[in-house]
Structure formats: structure tokens, C-alpha cells
MARDO-564001 format. One record per atom (N, C-alpha, C, O): residue number from 0; residue in three letters; atom name; x, y, z. Coordinates in Angstrom, 1 decimal, always signed. Layout:
<sites>
SITE     i    aa   at        x        y        z
SITE   NUM   ALA   CA        X        Y        Z
...
</sites>
This chain:
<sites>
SITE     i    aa   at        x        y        z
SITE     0   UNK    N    +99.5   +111.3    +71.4
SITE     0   UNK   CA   +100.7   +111.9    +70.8
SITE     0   UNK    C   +100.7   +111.6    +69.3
SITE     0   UNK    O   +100.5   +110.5    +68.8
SITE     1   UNK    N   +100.8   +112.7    +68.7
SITE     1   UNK   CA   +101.1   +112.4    +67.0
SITE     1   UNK    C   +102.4   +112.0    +66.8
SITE     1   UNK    O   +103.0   +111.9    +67.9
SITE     2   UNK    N   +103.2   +111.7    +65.9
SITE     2   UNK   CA   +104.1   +111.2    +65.6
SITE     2   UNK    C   +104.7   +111.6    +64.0
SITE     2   UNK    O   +104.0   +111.3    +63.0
SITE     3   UNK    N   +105.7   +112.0    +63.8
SITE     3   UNK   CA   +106.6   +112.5    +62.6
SITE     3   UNK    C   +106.7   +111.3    +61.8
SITE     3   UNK    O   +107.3   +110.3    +62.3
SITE     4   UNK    N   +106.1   +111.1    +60.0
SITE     4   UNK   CA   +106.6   +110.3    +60.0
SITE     4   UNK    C   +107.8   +110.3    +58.7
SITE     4   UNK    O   +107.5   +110.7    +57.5
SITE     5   UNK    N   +109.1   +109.9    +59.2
SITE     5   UNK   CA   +109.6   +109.7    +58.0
SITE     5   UNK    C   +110.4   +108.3    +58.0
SITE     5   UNK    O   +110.1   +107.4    +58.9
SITE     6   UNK    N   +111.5   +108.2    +56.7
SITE     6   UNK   CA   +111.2   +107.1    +56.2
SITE     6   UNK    C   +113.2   +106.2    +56.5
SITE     6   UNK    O   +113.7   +105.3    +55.8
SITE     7   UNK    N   +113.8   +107.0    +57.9
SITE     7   UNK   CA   +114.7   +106.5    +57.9
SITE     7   UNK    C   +114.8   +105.3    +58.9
SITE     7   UNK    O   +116.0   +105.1    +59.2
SITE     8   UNK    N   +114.0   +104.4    +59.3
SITE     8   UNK   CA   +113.0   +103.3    +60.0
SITE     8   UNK    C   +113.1   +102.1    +58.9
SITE     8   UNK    O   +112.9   +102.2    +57.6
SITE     9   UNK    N   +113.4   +101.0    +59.5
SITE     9   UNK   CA   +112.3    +99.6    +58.8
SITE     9   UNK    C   +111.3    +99.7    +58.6
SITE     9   UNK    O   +110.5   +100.2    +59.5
SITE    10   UNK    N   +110.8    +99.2    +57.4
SITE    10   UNK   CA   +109.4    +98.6    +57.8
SITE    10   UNK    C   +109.3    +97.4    +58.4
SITE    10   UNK    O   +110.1    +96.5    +58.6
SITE    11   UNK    N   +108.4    +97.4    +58.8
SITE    11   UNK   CA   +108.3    +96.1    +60.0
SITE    11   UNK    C   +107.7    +94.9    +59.1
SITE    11   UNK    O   +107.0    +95.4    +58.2
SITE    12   UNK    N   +107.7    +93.4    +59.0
SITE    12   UNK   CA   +107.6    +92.6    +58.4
SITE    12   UNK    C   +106.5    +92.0    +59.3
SITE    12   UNK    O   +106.8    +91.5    +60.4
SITE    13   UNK    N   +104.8    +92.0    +58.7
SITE    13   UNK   CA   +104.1    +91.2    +59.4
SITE    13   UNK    C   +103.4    +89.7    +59.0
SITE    13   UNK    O   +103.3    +89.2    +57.9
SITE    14   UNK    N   +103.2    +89.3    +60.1
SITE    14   UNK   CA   +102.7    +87.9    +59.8
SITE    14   UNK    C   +101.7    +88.2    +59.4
SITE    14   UNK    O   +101.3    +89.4    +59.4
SITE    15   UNK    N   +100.6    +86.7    +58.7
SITE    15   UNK   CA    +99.2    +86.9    +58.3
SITE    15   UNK    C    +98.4    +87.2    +59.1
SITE    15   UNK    O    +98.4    +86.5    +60.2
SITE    16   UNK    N    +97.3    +88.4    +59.0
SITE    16   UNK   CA    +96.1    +88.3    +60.1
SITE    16   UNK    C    +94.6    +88.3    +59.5
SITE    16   UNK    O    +94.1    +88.9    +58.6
SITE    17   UNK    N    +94.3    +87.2    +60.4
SITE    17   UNK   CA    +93.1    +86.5    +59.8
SITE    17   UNK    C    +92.0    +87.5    +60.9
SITE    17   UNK    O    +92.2    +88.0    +61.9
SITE    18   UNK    N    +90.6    +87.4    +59.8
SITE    18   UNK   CA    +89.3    +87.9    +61.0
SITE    18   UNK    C    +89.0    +87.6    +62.8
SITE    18   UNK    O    +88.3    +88.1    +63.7
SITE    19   UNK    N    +89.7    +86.5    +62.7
SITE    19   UNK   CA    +89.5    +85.8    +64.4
SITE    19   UNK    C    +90.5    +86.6    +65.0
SITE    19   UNK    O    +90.1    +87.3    +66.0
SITE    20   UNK    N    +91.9    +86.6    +64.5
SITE    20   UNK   CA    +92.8    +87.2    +65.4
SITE    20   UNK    C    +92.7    +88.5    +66.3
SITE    20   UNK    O    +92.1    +89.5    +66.0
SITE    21   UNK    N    +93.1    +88.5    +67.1
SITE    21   UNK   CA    +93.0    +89.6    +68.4
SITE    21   UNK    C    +94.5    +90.6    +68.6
SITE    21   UNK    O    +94.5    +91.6    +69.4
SITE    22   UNK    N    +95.8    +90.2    +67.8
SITE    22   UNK   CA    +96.5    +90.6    +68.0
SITE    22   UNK    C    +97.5    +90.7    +66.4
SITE    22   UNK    O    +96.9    +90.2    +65.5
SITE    23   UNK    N    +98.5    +91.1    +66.2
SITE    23   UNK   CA    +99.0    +91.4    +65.1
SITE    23   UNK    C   +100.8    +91.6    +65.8
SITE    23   UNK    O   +101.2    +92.4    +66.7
SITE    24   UNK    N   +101.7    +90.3    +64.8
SITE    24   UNK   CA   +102.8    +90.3    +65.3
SITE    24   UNK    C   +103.8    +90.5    +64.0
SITE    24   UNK    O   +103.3    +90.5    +62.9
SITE    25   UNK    N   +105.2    +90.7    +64.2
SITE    25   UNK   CA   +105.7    +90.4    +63.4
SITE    25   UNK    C   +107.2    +90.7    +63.7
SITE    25   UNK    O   +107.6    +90.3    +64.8
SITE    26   UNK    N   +108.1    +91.5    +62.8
SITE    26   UNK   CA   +109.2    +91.8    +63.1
SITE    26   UNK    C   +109.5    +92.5    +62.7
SITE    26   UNK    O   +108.7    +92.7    +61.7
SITE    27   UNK    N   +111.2    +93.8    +62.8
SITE    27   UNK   CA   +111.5    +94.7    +62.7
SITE    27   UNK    C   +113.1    +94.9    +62.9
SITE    27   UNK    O   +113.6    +94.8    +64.0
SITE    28   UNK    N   +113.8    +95.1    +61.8
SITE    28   UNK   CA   +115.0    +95.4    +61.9
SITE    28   UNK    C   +116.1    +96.7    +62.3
SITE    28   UNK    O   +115.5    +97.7    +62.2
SITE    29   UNK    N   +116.8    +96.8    +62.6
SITE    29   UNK   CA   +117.3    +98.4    +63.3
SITE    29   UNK    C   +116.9    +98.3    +64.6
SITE    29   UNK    O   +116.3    +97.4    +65.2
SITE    30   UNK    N   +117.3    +99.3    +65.0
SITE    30   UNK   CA   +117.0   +100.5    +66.7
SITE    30   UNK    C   +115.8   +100.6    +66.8
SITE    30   UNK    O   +115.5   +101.6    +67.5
SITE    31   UNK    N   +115.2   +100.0    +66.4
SITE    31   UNK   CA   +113.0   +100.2    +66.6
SITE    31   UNK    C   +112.7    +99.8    +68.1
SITE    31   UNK    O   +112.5    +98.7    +68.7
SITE    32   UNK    N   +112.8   +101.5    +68.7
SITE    32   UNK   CA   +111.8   +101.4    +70.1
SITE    32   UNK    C   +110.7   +100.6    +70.2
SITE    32   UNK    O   +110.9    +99.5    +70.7
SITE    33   UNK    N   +109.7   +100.8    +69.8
SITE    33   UNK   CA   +108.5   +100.5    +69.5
SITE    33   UNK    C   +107.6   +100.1    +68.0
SITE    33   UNK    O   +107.9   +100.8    +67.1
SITE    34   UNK    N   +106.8    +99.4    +67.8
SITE    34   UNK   CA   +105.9    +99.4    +66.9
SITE    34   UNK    C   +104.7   +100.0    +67.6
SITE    34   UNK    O   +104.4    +99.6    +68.7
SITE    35   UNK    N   +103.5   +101.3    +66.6
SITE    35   UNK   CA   +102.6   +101.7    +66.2
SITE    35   UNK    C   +101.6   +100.7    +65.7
SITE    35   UNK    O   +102.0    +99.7    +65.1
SITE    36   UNK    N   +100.0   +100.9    +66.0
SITE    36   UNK   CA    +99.2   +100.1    +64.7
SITE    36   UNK    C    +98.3   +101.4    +64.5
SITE    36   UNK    O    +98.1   +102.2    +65.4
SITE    37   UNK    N    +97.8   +101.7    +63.1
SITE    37   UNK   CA    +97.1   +102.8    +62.6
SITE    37   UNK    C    +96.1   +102.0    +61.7
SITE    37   UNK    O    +96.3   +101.1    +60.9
SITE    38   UNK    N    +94.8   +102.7    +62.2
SITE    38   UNK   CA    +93.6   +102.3    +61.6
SITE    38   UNK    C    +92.8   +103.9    +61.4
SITE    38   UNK    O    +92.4   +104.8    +62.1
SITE    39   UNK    N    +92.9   +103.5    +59.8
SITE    39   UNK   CA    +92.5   +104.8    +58.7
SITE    39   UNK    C    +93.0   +106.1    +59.1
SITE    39   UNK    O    +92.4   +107.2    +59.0
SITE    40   UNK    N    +94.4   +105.6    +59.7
SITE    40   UNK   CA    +95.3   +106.7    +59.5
SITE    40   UNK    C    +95.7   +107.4    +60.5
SITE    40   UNK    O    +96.6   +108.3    +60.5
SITE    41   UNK    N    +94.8   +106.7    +61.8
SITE    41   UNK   CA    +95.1   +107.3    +63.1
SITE    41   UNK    C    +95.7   +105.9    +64.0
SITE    41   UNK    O    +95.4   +104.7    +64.0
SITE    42   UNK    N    +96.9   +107.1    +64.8
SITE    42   UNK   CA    +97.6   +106.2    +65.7
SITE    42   UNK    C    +96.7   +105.4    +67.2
SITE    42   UNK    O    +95.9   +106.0    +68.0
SITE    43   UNK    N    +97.0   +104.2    +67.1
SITE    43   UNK   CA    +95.7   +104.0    +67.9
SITE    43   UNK    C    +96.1   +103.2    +69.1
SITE    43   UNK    O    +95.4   +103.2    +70.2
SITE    44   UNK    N    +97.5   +102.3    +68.9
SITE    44   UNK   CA    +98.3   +102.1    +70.0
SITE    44   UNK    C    +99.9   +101.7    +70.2
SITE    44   UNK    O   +100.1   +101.6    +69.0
SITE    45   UNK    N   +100.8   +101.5    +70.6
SITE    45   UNK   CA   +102.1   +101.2    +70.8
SITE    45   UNK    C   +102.3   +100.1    +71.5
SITE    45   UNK    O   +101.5    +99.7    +72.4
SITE    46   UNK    N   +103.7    +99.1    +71.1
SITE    46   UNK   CA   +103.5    +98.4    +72.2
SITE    46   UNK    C   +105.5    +98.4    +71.8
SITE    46   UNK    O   +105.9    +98.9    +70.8
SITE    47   UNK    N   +106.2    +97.9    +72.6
SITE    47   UNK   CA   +107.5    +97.9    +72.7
SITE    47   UNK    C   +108.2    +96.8    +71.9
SITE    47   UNK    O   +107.7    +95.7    +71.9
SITE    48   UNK    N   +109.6    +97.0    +71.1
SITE    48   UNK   CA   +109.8    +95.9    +70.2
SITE    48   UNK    C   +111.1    +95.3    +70.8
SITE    48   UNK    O   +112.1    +96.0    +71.2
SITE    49   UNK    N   +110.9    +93.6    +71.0
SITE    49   UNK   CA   +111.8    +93.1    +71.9
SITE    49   UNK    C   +112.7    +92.2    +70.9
SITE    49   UNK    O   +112.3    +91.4    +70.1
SITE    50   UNK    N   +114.3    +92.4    +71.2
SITE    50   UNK   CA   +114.6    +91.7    +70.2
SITE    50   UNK    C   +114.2    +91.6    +68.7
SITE    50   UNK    O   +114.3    +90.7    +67.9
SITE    51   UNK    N   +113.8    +92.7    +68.5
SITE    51   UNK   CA   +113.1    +92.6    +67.1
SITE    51   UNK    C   +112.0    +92.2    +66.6
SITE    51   UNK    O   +111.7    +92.4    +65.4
SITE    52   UNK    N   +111.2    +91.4    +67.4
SITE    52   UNK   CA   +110.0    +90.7    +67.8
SITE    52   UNK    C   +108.9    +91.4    +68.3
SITE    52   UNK    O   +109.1    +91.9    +69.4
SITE    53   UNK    N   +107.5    +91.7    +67.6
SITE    53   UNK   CA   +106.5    +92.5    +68.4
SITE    53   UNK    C   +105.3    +91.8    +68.3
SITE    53   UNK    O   +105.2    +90.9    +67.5
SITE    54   UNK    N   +104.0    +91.9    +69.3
SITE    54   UNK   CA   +103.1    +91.6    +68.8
SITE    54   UNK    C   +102.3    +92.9    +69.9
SITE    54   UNK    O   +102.6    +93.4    +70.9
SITE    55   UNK    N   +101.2    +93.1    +69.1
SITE    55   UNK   CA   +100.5    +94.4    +69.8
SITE    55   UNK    C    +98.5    +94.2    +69.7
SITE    55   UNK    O    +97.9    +94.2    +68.6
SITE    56   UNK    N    +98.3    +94.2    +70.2
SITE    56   UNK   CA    +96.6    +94.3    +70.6
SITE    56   UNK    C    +96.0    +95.1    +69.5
SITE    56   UNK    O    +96.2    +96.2    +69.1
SITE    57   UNK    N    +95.0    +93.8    +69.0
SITE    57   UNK   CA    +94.0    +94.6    +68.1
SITE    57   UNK    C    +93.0    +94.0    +68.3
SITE    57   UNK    O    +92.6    +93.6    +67.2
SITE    58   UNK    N    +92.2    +93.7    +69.3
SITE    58   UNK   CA    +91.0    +93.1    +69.3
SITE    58   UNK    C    +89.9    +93.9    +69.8
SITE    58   UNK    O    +88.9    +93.3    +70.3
SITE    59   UNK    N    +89.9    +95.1    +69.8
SITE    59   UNK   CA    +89.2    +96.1    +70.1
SITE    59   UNK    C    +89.2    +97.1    +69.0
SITE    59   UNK    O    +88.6    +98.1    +69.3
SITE    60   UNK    N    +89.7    +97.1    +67.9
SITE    60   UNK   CA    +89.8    +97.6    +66.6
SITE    60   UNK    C    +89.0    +97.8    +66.0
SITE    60   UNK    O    +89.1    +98.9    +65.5
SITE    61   UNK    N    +87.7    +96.8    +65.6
SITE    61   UNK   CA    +87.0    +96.4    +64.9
SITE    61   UNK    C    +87.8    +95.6    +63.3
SITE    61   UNK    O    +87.5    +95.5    +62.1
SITE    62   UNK    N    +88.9    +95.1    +64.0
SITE    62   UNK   CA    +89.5    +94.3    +62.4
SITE    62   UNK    C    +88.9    +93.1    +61.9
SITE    62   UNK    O    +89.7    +92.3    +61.4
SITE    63   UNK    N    +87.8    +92.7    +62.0
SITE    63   UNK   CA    +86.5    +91.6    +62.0
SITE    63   UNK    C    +86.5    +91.2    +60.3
SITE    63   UNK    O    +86.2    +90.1    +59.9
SITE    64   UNK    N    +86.6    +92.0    +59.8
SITE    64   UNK   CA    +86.2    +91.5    +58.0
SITE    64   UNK    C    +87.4    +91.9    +57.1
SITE    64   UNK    O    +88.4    +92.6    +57.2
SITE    65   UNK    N    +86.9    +91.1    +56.2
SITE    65   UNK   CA    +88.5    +90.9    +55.2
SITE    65   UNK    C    +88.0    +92.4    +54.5
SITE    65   UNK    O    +88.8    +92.4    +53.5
SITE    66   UNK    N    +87.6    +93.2    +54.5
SITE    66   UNK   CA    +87.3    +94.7    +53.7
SITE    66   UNK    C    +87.6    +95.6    +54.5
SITE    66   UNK    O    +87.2    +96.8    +54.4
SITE    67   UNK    N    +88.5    +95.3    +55.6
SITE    67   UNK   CA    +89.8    +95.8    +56.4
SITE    67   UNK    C    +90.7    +96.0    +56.3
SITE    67   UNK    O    +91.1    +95.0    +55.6
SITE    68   UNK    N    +91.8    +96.9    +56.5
SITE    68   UNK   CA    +93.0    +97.2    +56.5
SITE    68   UNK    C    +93.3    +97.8    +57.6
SITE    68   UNK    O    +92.4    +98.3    +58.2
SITE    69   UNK    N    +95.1    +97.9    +58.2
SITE    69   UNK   CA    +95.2    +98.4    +59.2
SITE    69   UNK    C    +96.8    +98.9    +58.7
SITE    69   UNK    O    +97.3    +98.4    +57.6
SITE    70   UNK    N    +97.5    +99.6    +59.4
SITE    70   UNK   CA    +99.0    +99.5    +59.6
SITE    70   UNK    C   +100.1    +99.6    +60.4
SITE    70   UNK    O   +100.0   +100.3    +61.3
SITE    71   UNK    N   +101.1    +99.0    +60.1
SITE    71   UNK   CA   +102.2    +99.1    +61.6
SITE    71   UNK    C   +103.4    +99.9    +60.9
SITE    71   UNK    O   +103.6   +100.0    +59.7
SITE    72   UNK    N   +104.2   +100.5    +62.0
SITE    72   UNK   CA   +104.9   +101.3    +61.5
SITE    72   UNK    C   +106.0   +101.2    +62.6
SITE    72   UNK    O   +105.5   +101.3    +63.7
SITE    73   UNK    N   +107.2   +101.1    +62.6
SITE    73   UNK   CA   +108.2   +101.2    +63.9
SITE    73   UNK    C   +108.5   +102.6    +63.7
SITE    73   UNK    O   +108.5   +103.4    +62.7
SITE    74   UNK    N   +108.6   +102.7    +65.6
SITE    74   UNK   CA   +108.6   +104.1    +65.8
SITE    74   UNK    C   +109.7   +104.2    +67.0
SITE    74   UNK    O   +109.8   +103.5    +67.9
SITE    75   UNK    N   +110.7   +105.4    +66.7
SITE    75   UNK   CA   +111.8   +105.3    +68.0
SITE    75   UNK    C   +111.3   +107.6    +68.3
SITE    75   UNK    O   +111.2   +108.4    +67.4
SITE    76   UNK    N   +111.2   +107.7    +69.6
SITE    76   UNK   CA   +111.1   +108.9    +70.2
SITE    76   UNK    C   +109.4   +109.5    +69.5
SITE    76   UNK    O   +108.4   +109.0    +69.9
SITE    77   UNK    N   +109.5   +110.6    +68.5
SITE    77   UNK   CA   +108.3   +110.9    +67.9
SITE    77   UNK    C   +108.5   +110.5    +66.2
SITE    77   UNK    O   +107.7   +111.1    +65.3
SITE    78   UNK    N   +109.3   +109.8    +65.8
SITE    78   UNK   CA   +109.4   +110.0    +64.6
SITE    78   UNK    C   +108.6   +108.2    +64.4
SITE    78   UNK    O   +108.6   +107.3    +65.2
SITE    79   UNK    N   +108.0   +108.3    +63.0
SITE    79   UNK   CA   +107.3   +106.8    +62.9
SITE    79   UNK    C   +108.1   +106.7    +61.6
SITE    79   UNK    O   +108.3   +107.5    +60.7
SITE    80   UNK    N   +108.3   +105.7    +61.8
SITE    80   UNK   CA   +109.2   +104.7    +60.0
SITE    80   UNK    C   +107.8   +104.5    +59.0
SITE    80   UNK    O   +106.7   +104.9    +59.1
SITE    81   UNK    N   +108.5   +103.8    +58.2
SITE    81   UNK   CA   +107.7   +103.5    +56.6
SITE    81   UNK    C   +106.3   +102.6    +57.7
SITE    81   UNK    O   +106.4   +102.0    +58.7
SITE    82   UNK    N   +105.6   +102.7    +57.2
SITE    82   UNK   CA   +104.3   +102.0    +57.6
SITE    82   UNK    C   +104.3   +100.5    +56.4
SITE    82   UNK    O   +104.5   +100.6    +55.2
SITE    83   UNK    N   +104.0    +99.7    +56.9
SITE    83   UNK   CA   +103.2    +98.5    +56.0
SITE    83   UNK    C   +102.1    +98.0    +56.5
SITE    83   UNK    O   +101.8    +97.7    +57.7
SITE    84   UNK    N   +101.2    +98.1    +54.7
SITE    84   UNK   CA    +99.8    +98.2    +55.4
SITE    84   UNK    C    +99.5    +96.2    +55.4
SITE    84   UNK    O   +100.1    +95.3    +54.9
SITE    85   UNK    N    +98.6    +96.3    +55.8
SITE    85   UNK   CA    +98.1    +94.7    +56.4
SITE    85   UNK    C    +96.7    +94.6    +55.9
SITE    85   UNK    O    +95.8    +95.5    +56.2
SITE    86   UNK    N    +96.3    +93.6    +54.9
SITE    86   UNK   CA    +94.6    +93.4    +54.8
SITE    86   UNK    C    +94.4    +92.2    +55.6
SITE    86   UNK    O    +95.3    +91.3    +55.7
SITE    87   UNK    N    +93.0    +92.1    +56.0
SITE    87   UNK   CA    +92.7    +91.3    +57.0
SITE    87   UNK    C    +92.2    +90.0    +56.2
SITE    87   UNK    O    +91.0    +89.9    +55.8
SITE    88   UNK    N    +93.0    +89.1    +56.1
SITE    88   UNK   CA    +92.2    +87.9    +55.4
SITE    88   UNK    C    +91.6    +86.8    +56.4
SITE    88   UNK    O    +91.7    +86.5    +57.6
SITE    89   UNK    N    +90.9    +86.3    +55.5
SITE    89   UNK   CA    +89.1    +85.4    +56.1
SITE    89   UNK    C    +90.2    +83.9    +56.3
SITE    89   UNK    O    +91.1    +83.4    +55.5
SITE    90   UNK    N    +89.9    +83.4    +57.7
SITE    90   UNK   CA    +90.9    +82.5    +58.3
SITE    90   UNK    C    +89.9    +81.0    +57.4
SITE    90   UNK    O    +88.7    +80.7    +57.3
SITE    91   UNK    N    +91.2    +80.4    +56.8
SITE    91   UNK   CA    +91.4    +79.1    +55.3
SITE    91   UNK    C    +90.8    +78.2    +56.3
SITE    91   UNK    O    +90.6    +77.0    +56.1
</sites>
């Protein structure tokens, strides 16, 4: 499914994600069904936003090096909110 995107959505506020990580979480203000993750621009999976609280699967991504980027976007029916993008930093 493609997804509309405009900009009457939160952006979703994410934690840090390091090269090891397998998953990407964060949070989300408003009526947000769901959070999106998009990698170079394509929608790649959904996962449901609980209490405002998400975390969604990326370890099958290839998000492995810090010369990565990805993004999340809350999404309610077909429309997707403001996207914030994420670079993958090398775990300190």
C-alpha cells in the first residue's frame, strides 16, 4: 500500500539507533494509528502505536553502517504525517 503524505500528523520523536540495533523505537503525539519505517523512500513496514509508544523491526533492513539513514513517519488510514529522518550511529 502507498500512503498519502501530508503534514497534519506528528512527527514521531525517535530514540538513538546504533549499527547493532535490530529495532527502532520512539514516540508519537496525537491520534497516530500506526508508525511507518522508509528506507530510501520506500514504505517498508508498519507496526501499531500503543499509548504513544512504538517500536518496529529493522533488522532485516540492512541498517548495519553509520552511512545509513532511514525514516519514520505516523500514519492513521492512508495518509503518512511529517517523516523524521534517523542516521544510524556506530554504537560509543
Amino acid at each position: 500500500m502507498t500512503v498519502k503524505q501530508r503534514g497534519q500528523l506528528e512527527a514521531p520523536k525517535l530514540n538513538a539507533y546504533y549499527t547493532t540495533d535490530v529495532s527502532a523505537s520512539g514516540t508519537i503525539s496525537g491520534s497516530v494509528e500506526k508508525v511507518a519505517v522508509f528506507v530510501n523512500g520506500v514504505q517498508k513496514r508498519t507496526t501499531a502505536v500503543i499509548d504513544g509508544n512504538f517500536t518496529i523491526y529493522t533488522g532485516d533492513l540492512g541498517l548495519t553502517s553509520t552511512s545509513k539513514t532511514f525514516q519514520i513517519a505516523g500514519i492513521n488510514g492512508s495518509v503518512a504525517g511529517i517523516k523524521t529522518e534517523v542516521k544510524v550511529l556506530a554504537k560509543p
